[in-house]
C-alpha positions in Angstrom: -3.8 -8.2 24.1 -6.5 -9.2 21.8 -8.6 -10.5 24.1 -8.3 -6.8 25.9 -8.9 -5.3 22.8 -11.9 -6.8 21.9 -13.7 -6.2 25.5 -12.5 -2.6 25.1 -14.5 -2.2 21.9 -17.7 -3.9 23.0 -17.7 -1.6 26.0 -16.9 1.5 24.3 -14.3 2.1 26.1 -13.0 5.0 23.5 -9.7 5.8 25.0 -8.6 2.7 26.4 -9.0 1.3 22.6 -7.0 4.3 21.0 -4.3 3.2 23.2 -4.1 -0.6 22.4 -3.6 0.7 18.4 -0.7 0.5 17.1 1.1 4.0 17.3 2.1 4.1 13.5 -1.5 4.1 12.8 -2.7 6.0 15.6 -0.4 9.0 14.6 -1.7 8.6 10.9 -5.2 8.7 12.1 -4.2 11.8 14.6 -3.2 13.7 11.4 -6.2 13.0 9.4 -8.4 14.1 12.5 -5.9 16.8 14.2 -8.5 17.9 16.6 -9.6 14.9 18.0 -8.8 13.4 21.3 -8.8 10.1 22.4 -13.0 9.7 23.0 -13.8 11.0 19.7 -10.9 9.1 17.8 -11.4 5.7 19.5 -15.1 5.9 18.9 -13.9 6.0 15.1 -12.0 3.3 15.6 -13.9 1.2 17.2 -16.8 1.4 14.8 -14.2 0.3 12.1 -12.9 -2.6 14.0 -16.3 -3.5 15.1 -17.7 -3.6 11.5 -17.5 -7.8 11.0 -18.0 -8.7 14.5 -21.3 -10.2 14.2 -21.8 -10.0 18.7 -22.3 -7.7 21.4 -20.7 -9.4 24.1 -18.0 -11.9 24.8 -19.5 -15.0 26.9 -16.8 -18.0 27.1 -14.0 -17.4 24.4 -11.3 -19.8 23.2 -8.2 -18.3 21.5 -5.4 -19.3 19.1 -2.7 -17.5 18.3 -0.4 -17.4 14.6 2.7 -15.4 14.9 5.3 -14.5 12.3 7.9 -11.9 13.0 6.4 -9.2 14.4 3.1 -9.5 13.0 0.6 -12.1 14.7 -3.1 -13.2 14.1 -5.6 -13.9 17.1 -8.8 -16.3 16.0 -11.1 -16.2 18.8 -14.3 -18.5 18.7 -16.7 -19.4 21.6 -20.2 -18.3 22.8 -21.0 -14.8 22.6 -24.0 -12.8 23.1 -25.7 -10.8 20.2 -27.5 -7.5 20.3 -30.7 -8.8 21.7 -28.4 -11.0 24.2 -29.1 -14.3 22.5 -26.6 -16.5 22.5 -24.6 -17.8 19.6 -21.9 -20.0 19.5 -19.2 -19.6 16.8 -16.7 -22.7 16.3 -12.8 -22.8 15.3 -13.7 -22.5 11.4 -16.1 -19.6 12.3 -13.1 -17.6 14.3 -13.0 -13.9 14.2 -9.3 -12.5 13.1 -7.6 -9.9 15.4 -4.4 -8.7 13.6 -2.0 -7.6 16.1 1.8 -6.1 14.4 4.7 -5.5 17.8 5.8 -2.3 17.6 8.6 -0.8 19.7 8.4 -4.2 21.9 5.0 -4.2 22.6 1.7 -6.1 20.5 -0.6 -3.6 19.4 -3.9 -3.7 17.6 -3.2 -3.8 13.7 -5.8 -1.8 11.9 -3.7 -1.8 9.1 -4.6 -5.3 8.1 -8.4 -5.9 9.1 
């Protein structure tokens, strides 16, 4: 889930990212922007999730996974490529944080808690 999350973002894939957010969110954020479908909305969301992630593109990640309840945290570190495609590698300590909250049975993208 987070790993499709984050690809989804770095590709701009709008719609497919609206999706992976959790709905109680999603249907917040539908209210605040009523006429918005899922391009314009996800491209909103994306630039919020994609605020602290300091690379373009996903090379070789590793992940590790906290979970408590229905909440969970994904740290993902690796090599990545930046904006310029250099590469940069980002150790354990250095892990990006992808809240994820399980709603209705399924893991979903908490934007609540970024």
């Amino acid at each position: 889930m987070a790993e499709r999350t984050l690809r989804a973002a770095l590709a701009g894939e709008r719609a497919e990212f609206a999706g992976l957010v959790a709905p109680s969110f999603l249907a917040q954020a539908r209210a605040e922007m009523p006429d918005s479908d899922d391009e314009i909305l996800g491209g909103v969301l994306i630039a919020g999730f994609l605020e602290d992630i300091p690379f373009a593109e996903v090379v070789a990640a590793e992940y590790g996974v906290e979970t408590e309840g229905d909440r969970a945290a994904v740290y993902v570190w690796g090599t990545f490529a930046g904006a310029g495609g250099e590469e940069m590698t980002m150790s354990e300590a250095e892990a990006i944080r992808i809240p994820l909250v399980r709603e209705n049975g399924r893991w979903y993208l908490d934007l609540l808690d970024l």
